[in-house]
C-alpha positions, 0 to 999 in steps of 0.5 A: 121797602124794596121787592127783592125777588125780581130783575132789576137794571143794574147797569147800560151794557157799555157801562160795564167794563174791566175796571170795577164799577161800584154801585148801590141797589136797594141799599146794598153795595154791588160792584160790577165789572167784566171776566177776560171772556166779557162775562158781566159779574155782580158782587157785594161790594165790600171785602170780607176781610177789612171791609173796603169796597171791592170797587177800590181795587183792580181786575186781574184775570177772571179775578177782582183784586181787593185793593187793601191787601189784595185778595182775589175773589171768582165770579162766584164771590168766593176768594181764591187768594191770599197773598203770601199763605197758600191758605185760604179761610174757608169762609172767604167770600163775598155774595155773588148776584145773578146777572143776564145781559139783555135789551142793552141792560144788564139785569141783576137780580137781589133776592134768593138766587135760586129764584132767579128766573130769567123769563121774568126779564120785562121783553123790551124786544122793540131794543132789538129788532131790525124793524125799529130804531133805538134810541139810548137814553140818558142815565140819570140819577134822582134823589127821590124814591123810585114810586114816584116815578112810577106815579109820573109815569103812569099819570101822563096828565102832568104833560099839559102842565111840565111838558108843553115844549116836547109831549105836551099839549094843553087838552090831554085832560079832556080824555078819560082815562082807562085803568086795568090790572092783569096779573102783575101789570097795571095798564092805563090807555088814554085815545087823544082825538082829533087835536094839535099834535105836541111838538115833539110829533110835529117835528118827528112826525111832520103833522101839521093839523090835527092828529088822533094819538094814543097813550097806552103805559103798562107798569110790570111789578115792581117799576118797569114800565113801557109806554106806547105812543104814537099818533095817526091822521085825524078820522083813521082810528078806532080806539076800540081796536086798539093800536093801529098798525099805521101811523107813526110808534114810539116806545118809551122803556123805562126802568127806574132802580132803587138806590136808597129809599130815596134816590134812584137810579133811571135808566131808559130809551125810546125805539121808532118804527119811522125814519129808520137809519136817520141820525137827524131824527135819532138826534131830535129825538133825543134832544127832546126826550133828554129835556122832557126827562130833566124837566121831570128831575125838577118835579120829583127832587122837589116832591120828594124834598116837601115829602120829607119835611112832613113824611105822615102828611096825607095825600089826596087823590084824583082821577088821574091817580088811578093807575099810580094808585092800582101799581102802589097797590100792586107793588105792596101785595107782591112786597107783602107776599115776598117777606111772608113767603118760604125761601127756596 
């Protein structure tokens, strides 16, 4: 199930281009692609006369040209061509799909156009700002179902065990958690005291001893989740103030997007506020995070794989579960209330 009235990343905004990108969200064929002005542009990605893929075809002006029999269709998805009749059928046209550039991403939204909403855009502001270094991810697709990347995001226990080589470190576990849910966002803090810096913070940050560090993972209905993290020497912290100003910040944004019921496409980055403008530690930083993420790619393929061969199979749940737990409960009350609710 897929909650459709709400933003998703559809695309990096270099992705998008005048050649027709061809894309499946939430089970629906999109085809994505670029006016003579640059204007993004979201179809349905299957002409409404024989059926093929409007990705199949070209750009021609402000106009995407099927590539069968070459009708043209507006932004709006609706034809304004037909070779050789000066007719065109009344009912010719394809769905068009909301489309805002923002944060680097272009954000579609699949529900109800006329709910579509662009202050409900998760504010990434850390991917435009002259005070932080951004840091484009990867764009990854995973064979298994976007939850389970929430789960991983928010249940950051699994470093000890996955990560060691980047973000881990084996005493994560040793620290409480702490799970709250404010209106559509689920949040889970966890303060680190007085222990070894995971490589990663030893590299970007030069910690050699120990370090007080902070994990704070806020997950937005349905998937979006930022993650806040940063480290600061041992005895200058007080959890109960929340984020210190000082130290060194990292930002991880992340924005899964379902493909299928079981693939999704990721799409994410990382912003610092140190070591602005150097191209080393903006390397280093990417290197690590690329080989963090893949190494999760191996643990969700392999989840969703053994979920598959026993779907009814229940589950048992531990502490560390609670947050992943709130955000499923989350995600199923908005889902729930969606398909209940009078369209606009």
């Amino acid at each position: 199930m897929f909650l459709k009235n709400c933003w998703y990343v559809a695309a990096w905004d270099h992705e998008v281009t005048r050649e027709p990108l061809a894309r499946t969200l939430l089970c629906e064929p999109v085809v994505l692609f670029r006016g003579e002005e640059g204007k993004a542009v979201a179809l349905e990605d299957r002409c409404c006369h024989r059926a093929l893929p409007l990705s199949m075809g070209k750009v021609v002006g402000d106009y995407l040209q099927c590539g069968y029999h070459g009708l043209e269709f507006d932004a709006a998805g609706n034809c304004v061509h037909v070779p050789g009749q000066a007719h065109v059928p009344p009912d010719a046209a394809v769905r068009s799909y909301p489309l805002v550039e923002r944060w680097k991403w272009v954000w579609i939204w699949m529900g109800d156009p006329a709910l579509a909403d662009e202050a409900l855009i998760p504010n990434y502001w850390w991917f435009d700002h002259p005070q932080w270094e951004v840091v484009k991810g990867k764009y990854l697709r995973i064979d298994c179902n976007y939850e389970l990347i929430t789960d991983n995001l928010l249940d950051l226990s699994h470093l000890s065990y996955v990560h060691l080589q980047t973000l881990g470190t084996t005493d994560i576990t040793e620290f409480p958690i702490r799970t709250e849910r404010e209106k559509n966002m689920i949040r889970m803090t966890r303060w680190i005291i007085d222990r070894p810096a995971p490589p990663m913070f030893q590299k970007l940050g030069n910690f050699a001893g120990t370090v007080d560090r902070w994990q704070i993972v806020e997950t937005f209905s349905p998937c979006h989740t930022q993650i806040m993290a940063g480290a600061i020497a041992t005895g200058t912290i007080d959890p109960e103030q929340g984020e210190p100003a000082e130290g060194m910040h990292i930002r991880s944004l992340n924005a899964p997007t379902p493909e299928t019921e079981n693939s999704t496409f990721y799409f994410f980055g990382h912003a610092r506020d140190f070591a602005l403008g150097d191209e080393q530690v903006s390397a280093d930083l990417f290197k690590m995070v690329s080989q963090t993420f893949d190494e999760d790619v191996v643990i969700l393929e392999a989840q969703q794989k053994m979920l598959d061969r026993d779907p009814e199979r229940e589950l048992i749940d531990i502490n560390v579960d609670a947050p992943g737990l709130a955000a499923r409960q989350m995600l199923r009350h908005d889902i729930e209330a969606e398909q209940g609710a009078p369209k606009a």
